[in-house]
C-alpha positions in Angstrom: 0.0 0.0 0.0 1.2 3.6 -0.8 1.3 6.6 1.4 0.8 10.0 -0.7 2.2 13.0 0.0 1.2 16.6 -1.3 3.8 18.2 -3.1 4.1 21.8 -2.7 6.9 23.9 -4.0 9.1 20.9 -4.9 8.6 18.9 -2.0 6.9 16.0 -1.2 5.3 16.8 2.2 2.4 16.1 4.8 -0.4 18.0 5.5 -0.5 20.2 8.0 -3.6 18.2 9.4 -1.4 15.0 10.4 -4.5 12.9 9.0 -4.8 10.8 5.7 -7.6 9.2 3.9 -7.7 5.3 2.6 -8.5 4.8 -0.5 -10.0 1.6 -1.6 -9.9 -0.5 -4.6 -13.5 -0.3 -6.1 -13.6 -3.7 -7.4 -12.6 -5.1 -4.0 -13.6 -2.5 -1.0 -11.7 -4.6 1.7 -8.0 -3.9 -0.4 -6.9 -0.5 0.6 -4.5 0.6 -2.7 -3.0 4.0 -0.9 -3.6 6.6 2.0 -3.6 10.1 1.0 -3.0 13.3 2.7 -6.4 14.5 4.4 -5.7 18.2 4.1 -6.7 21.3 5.6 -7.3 25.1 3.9 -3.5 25.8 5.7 -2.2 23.1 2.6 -4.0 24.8 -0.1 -3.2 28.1 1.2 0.6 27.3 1.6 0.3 25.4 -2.5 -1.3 29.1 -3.5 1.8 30.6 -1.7 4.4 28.6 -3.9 2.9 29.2 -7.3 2.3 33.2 -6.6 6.0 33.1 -6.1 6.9 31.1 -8.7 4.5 32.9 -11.1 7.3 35.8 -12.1 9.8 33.7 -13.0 7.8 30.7 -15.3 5.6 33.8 -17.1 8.9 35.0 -18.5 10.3 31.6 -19.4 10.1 31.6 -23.2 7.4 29.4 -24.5 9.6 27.4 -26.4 11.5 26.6 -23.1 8.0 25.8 -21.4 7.3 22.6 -23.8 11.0 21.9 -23.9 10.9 21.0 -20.6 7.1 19.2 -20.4 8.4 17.5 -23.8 11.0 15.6 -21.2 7.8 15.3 -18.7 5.8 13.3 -22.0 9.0 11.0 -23.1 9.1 10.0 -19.0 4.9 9.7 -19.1 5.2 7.8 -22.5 7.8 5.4 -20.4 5.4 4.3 -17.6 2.3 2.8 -20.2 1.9 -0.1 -17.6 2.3 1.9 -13.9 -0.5 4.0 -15.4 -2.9 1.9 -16.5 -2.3 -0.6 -13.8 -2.8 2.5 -11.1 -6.2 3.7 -13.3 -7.7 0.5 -12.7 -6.4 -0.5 -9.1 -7.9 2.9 -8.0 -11.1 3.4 -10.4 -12.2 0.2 -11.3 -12.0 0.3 -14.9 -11.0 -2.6 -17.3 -7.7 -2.6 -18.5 -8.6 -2.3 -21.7 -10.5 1.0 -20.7 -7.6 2.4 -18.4 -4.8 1.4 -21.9 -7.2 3.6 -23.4 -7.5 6.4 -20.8 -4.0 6.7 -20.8 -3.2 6.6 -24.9 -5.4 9.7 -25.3 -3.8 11.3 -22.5 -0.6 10.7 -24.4 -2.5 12.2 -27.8 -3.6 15.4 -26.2 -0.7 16.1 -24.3 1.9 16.1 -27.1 -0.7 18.3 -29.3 -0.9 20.8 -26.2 3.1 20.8 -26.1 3.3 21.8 -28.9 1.2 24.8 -27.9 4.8 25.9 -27.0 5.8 27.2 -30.7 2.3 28.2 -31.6 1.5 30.6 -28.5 1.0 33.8 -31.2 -0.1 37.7 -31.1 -2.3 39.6 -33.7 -1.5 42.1 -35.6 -4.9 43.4 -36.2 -5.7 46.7 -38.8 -6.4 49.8 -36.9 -8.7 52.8 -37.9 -5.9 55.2 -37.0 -3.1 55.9 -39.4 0.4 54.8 -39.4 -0.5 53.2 -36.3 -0.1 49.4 -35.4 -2.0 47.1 -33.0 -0.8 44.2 -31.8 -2.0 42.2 -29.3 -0.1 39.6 -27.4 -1.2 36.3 -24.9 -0.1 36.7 -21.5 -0.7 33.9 -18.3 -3.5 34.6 -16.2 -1.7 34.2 -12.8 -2.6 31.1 -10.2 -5.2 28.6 -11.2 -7.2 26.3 -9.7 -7.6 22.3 -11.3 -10.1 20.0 -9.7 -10.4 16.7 -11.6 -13.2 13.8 -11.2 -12.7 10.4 -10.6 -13.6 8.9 -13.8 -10.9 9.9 -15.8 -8.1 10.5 -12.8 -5.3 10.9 -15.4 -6.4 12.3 -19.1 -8.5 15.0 -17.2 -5.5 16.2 -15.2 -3.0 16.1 -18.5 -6.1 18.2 -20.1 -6.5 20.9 -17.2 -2.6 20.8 -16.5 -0.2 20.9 -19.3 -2.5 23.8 -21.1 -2.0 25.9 -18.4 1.4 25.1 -17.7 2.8 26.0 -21.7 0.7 28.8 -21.7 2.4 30.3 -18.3 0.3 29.9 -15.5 1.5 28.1 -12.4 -1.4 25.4 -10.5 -2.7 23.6 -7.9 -4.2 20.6 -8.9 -6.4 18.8 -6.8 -7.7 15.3 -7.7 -11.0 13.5 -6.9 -10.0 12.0 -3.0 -11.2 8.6 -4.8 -8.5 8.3 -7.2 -5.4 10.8 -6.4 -3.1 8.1 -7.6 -2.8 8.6 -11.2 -2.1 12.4 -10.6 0.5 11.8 -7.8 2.3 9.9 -11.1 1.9 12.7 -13.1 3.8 15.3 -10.4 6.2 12.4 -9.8 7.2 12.9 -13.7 7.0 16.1 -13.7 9.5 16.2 -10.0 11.9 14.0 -12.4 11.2 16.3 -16.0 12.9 19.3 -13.3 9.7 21.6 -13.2 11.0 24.4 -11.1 9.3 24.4 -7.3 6.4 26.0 -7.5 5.1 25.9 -10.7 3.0 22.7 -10.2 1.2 21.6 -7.0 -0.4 18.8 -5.9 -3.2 19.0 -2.8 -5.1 15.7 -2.4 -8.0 15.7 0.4 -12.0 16.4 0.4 -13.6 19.0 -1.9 -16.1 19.9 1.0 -13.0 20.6 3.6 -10.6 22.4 1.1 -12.8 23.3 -1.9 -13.7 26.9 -1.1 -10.1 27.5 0.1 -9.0 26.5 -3.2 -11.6 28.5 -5.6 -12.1 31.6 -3.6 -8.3 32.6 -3.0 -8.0 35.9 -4.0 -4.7 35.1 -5.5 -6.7 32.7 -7.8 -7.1 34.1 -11.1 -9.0 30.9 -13.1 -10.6 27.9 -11.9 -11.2 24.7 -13.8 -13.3 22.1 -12.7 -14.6 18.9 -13.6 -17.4 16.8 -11.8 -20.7 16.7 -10.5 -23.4 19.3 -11.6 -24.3 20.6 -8.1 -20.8 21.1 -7.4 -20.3 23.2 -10.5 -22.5 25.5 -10.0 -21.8 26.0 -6.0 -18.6 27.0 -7.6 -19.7 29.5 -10.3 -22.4 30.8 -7.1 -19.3 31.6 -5.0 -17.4 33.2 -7.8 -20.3 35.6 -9.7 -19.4 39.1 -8.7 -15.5 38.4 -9.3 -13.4 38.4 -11.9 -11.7 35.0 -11.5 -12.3 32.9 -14.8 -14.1 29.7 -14.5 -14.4 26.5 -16.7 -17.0 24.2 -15.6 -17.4 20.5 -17.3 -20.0 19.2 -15.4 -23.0 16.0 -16.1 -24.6 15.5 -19.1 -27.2 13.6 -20.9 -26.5 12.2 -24.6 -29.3 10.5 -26.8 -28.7 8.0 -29.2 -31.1 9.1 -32.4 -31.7 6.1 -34.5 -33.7 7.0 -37.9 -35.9 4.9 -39.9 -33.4 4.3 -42.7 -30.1 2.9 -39.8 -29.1 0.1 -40.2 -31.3 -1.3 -37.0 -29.7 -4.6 -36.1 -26.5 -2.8 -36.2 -27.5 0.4 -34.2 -29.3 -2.0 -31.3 -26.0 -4.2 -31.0 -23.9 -1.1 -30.6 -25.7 0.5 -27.9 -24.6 -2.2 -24.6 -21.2 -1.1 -25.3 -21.6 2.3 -25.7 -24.0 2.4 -22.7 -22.0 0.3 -20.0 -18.4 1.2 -20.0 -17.1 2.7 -17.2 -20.3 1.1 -15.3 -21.8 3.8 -17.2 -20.0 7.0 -14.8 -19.1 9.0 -18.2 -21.5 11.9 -18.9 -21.1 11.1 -23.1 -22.3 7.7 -22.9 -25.5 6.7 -24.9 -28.8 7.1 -22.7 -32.0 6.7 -23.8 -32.5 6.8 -27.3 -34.9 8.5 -30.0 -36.1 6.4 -32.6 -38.3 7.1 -35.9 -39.8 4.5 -37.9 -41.0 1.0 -37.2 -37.4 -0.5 -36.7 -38.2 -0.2 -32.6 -38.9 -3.4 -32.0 -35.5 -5.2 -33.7 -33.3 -2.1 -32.4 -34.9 -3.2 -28.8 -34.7 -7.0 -29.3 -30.7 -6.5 -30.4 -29.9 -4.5 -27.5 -31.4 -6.5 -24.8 -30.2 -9.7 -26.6 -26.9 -7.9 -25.9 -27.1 -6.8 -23.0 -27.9 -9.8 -21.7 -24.6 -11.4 -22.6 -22.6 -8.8 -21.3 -20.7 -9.9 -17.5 -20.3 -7.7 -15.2 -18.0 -7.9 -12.1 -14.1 -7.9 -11.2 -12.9 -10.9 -13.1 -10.2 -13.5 -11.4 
């Protein structure tokens, strides 16, 4: 079993609380796969502290230098397939052949956001006035705030991340305090890549104990979250009337429309899979479907003929 630490302006420390959390493995709830740290606002304040210092000095690191070094981060990620996806499944539940996947469009969309790094551009828009030129140029935002959900522990935090990272910014990331494995990984790459302290943090612990410490720090200038609906929009509630920036990904609802002219057998033995994976915690799977025509009946027979056969359970 694996103790967690947070990691906080280059260190790997304890919370200030003294307490962790067990986390368990959802296939088997008696197997405990790692304690993390249960921390306090005093953590999150002290991660804040770190990346408002370190903000200067990574904001004026050349963008080319920025994916230079997360380039070294993705070669080391790109090294560890198996701890990933073995990790993704011990602490979410998923199949391996779901976690493999998890982790090879993490891989996808980290390189493409890299890459960011040499494509970070101005304008150089025409202006009414004469002789006179505008240009506009991107600059980081400041601190921000990552809070990632449990069913996709490590291609949601490379997605909220790296982004912010090329463009500038310096985080604190804090996972879902079900799965905070697959991000400890990540900062342990990035620890070995030579992020300099304070650019990244890492904060694991309950969104109800450090949650509003974490959104509504003044030194906060974005947040990004992904989860649950009624959490979302506590969050936007406690940020209207300020100017922090906020991304909210939260649940979702996704039809499958079948017309009269589909190919019915095909679209009704389709649907299981589509429906079920993940034990159906992804907010793009297909839910109830529309249906014109008269196919119902053989879209509806396929499915459940389908279903049926499917097995659910950890497998030995």
């Amino acid at each position: 079993m694996r103790t967690l630490q947070n990691y906080i302006d280059g260190r790997w420390i304890d919370s200030a609380s003294g307490r962790r959390g067990r986390c368990v493995n959802p296939a088997d709830r008696d197997q405990t796969v790692c304690e993390a740290q249960a921390s306090v606002p005093e953590d999150v304040q002290r991660a804040i502290r770190a990346a408002t210092q370190a903000f200067r000095g990574w904001a004026r690191t050349p963008a080319p230098r920025r994916a230079a070094l997360l380039q070294e981060f993705w070669l080391r990620m790109r090294s560890r397939e198996e701890d990933f996806v073995q990790t993704i499944t011990c602490e979410n539940g998923k199949t391996l052949r779901e976690s493999r996947a998890e982790f090879q469009a993490a891989l996808k969309e980290t390189d493409f956001q890299i890459g960011q790094g040499r494509r970070i551009a101005g304008k150089y828009p025409p202006s009414e006035a004469p002789g006179a030129t505008c240009h506009l140029v991107r600059r980081p935002l400041g601190v921000v705030a990552l809070i990632t959900p449990w069913n996709f522990p490590l291609n949601v935090a490379c997605r909220k991340l790296v982004p912010a990272l090329i463009a500038g910014n310096c985080c604190v990331l804090k996972p879902s305090d079900l799965t905070p494995m697959s991000a400890a990984l990540l900062f342990e790459l990035l620890d070995e890549a030579g992020i300099p302290a304070g650019v990244a943090n890492f904060v694991t612990g309950r969104g109800s104990v450090i949650g509003d410490a974490l959104v509504t720090h003044p030194a906060v200038q974005a947040v990004s979250f992904t989860g649950s609906t009624e959490v979302g929009v506590g969050i936007a509630k406690r940020l209207a009337g300020t100017a922090t920036r906020i991304q909210l990904e939260m649940g979702g609802k996704n039809p499958l429309g079948v017309m009269a002219d589909a190919d019915l057998p095909k679209a009704g033995g389709g649907r299981p899979r589509g429906s079920l994976q993940l034990q159906r915690q992804m907010v793009y799977l297909d839910k109830p479907g529309h249906y014109r025509g008269a196919g119902l009946p053989v879209v509806c027979r396929t499915y459940h003929g389908r279903r049926r056969r499917a097995k659910s359970g950890r497998r030995r």
